[in-house]
N, C-alpha and C positions, 0 to 999 in steps of 0.2 A: 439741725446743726449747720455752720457755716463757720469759715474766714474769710471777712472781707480783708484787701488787702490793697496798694495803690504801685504801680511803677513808677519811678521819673527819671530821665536820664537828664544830664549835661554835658552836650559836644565842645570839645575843644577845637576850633575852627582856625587852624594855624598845622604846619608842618610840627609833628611830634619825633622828639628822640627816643634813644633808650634814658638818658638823663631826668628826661621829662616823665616819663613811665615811673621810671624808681621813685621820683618827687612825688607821684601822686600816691603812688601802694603807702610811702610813707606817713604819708600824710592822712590818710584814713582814720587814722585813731587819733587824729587832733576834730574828727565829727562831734566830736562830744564837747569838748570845749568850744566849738562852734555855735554848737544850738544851746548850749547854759547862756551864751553872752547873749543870745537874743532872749531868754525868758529869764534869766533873774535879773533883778534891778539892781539889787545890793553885792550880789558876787560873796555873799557870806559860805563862812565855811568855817564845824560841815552844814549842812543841807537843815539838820534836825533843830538848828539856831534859827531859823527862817520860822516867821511863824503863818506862812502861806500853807508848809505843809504840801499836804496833798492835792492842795490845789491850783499847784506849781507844774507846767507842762514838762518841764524837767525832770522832777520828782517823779513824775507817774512815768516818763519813757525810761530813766533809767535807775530806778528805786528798785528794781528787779522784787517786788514783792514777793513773798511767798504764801500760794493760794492757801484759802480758809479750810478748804475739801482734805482731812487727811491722805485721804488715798490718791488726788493727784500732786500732793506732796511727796508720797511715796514712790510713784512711779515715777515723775520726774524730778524733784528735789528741786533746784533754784532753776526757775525760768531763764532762757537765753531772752536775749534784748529786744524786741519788738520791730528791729528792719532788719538789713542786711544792705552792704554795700560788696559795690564791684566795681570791675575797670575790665573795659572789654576795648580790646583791638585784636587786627588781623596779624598774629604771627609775627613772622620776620617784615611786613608789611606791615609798617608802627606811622604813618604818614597823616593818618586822623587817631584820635581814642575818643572813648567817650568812660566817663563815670558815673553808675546808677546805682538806682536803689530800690527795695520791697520794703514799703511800711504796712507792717499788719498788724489787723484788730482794730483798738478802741483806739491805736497809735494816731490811726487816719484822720480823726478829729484837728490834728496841730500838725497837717501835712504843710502849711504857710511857715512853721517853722524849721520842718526836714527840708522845703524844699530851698528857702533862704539860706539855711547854713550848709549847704551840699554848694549850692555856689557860692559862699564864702571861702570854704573850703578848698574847691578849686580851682578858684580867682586867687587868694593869697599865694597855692602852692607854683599855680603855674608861673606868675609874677618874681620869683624867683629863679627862674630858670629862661624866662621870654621878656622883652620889652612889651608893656601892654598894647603895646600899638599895633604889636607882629600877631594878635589872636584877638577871635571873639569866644565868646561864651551864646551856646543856646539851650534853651531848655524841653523837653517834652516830656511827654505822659504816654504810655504804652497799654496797646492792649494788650490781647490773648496770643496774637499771632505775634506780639513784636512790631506791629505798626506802629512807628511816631507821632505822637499830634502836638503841634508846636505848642508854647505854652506862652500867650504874648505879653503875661506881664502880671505881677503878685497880686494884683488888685481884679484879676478875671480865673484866678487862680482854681478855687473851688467850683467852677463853673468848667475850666480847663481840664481837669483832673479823669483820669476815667477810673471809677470805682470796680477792682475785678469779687471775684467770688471763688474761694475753693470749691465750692462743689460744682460750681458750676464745670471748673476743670475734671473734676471727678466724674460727675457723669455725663459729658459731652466729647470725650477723648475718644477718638475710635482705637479700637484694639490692632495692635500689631504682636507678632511675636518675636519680631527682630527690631532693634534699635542701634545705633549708632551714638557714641557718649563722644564728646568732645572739651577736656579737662583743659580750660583756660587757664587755669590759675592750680594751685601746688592744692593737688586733694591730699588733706592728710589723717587717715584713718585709722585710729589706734588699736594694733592689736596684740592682747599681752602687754600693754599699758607700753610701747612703743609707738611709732608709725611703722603704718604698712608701709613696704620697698615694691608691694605688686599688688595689682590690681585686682579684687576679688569680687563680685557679682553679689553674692549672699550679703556679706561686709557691707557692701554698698548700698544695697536695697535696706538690709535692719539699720545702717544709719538715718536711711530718709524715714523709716517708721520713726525710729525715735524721734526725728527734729519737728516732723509734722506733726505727730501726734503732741509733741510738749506743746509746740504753736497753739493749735486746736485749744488745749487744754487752760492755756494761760492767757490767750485773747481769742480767741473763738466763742462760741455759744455750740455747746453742747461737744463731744467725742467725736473723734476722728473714726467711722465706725465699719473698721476693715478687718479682718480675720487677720491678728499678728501673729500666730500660731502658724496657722499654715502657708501664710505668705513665706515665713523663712524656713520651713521646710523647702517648701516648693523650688526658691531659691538654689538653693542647693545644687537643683536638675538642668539649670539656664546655664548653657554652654557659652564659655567667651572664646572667638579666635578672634584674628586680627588687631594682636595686640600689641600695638602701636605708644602704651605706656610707659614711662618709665620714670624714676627717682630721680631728683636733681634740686639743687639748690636753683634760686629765680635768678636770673640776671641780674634785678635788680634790687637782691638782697648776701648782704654776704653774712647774714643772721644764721646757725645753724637750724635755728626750731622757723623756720621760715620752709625749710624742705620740704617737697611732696610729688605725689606723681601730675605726671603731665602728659598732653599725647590726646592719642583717640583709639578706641576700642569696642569694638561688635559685638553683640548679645544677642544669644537665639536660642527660645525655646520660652520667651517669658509667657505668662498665662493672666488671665485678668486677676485683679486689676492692675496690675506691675505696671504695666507702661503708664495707667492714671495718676500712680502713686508719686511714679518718676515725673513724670513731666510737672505733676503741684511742688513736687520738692527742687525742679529745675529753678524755681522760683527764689529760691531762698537757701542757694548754694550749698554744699555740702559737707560733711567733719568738724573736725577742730579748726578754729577760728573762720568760721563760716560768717559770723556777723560782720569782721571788719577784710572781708576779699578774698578769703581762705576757698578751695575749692567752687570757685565759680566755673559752672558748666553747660552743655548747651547737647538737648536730643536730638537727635534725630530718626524719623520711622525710615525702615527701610523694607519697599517693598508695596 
């Protein structure tokens, strides 16, 4: 069993606002109408008047199929979308950003077209807000650790790219029992068909089972294959202090369903694999609306 999956970021190489920030989180969900304009020729609509079909790089990234397998139908029902986007900067320290992304599975195939319309996307948005002349644009590819490796141009693209591996995160992760979480972006975790207003450990860990495990399940080869049972008992027992969280609207949304926590908070007492589990799901942000910036986060071992 595996998920392969690919990072790419794009730096924004210019002095960044709050103005600029809010243009970019907004702009996230114009990804999609970015990468149709590079793969359909006709722009028909819907989709099922196209007689490419499924042979449409479109179709297949955002057609969200539902698998043949009843039973992972049943456990996870309609597939989440095959990347995940983010926008990471430092804090109150907004003076660079960057905007990236995880494409996983079979997605990796038409990474020439995630990675084209990720810089459409943040070329168009920033250009509203900056003279082109005041920024550049660059782009890289990521490994394991978060190393950047430039990416010099669409045409050395597939050769640029570094190809990662779930498992390999699984089983190459040394164990800790204490971690460090660092909530970029509004985590929004529903509980009792609400968001949670506070941070909870259990909550947190059974969300990355389910996101990984759907991943696994709908672009992976073969089951994500970890005791869910007693991982959220276990849960349960991992003490949080230092908690540093709390609920708020983003700055740069005056949206209500935008809300979520933010902040940083310590966890001690995890047991394996938790910290494996956590660090493949660091990958692919976390809760509701995780695909388009929702809960983007960052571990840390401690110790």
């Amino acid at each position: 069993m595996d998920l392969d999956f690919i990072r790419i970021e794009c730096e924004i190489a210019a002095h960044s606002s709050v103005q600029l920030i809010a243009t970019l989180y907004n702009a996230l969900r114009n990804f999609e109408e970015q990468f149709k304009a590079l793969c359909c020729h006709t722009m028909q609509k819907p989709c099922t008047s196209c007689n490419l079909q499924n042979r449409c790089p479109y179709r297949v990234v955002f057609g969200q199929q539902l698998s043949s397998d009843a039973e992972i139908v049943r456990l996870h029902q309609k597939p989440s979308l095959p990347f995940t986007l983010y926008i990471n900067y430092n804090g109150d320290d907004i003076s660079s950003c960057t905007v990236g992304m995880a494409v996983v599975g079979s997605a990796v195939n038409f990474i020439e077209f995630f990675h084209t319309a990720l810089l459409r996307m943040v070329e168009v948005s920033v250009c509203t807000v900056l003279h082109p002349a005041d920024f550049t644009l660059r782009s890289y590819s990521l490994d394991y650790l978060g190393v950047r490796h430039l990416i010099t141009g669409q045409a050395s693209l597939p050769e640029s790219v570094i190809l990662l591996s779930g498992q390999h995160v699984l089983q190459n992760s040394v164990h800790s029992d204490s971690v460090r979480l660092s909530l970029k972006s509004p985590l929004r975790l529903l509980c009792n068909g609400s968001i949670s207003h506070r941070f909870d450990f259990a909550m947190f860990l059974r969300s990355q089972l389910r996101r990984c495990s759907s991943l696994y399940a709908y672009y992976g080869t073969g089951k994500l294959d970890l005791d869910f049972v007693r991982l959220s008992e276990t849960a349960q027992n991992v003490a949080v202090f230092d908690d540093k969280t709390h609920y708020a609207q983003p700055p740069w949304s005056k949206r209500l369903n935008r809300g979520g926590l933010t902040g940083t908070v310590e966890c001690n007492g995890l047991v394996e694999p938790m910290l494996s589990l956590l660090l493949l799901g660091s990958y692919f942000n976390a809760g509701k609306g995780a695909t388009f910036g929702s809960g983007f986060h960052q571990i840390t071992v401690i110790g």
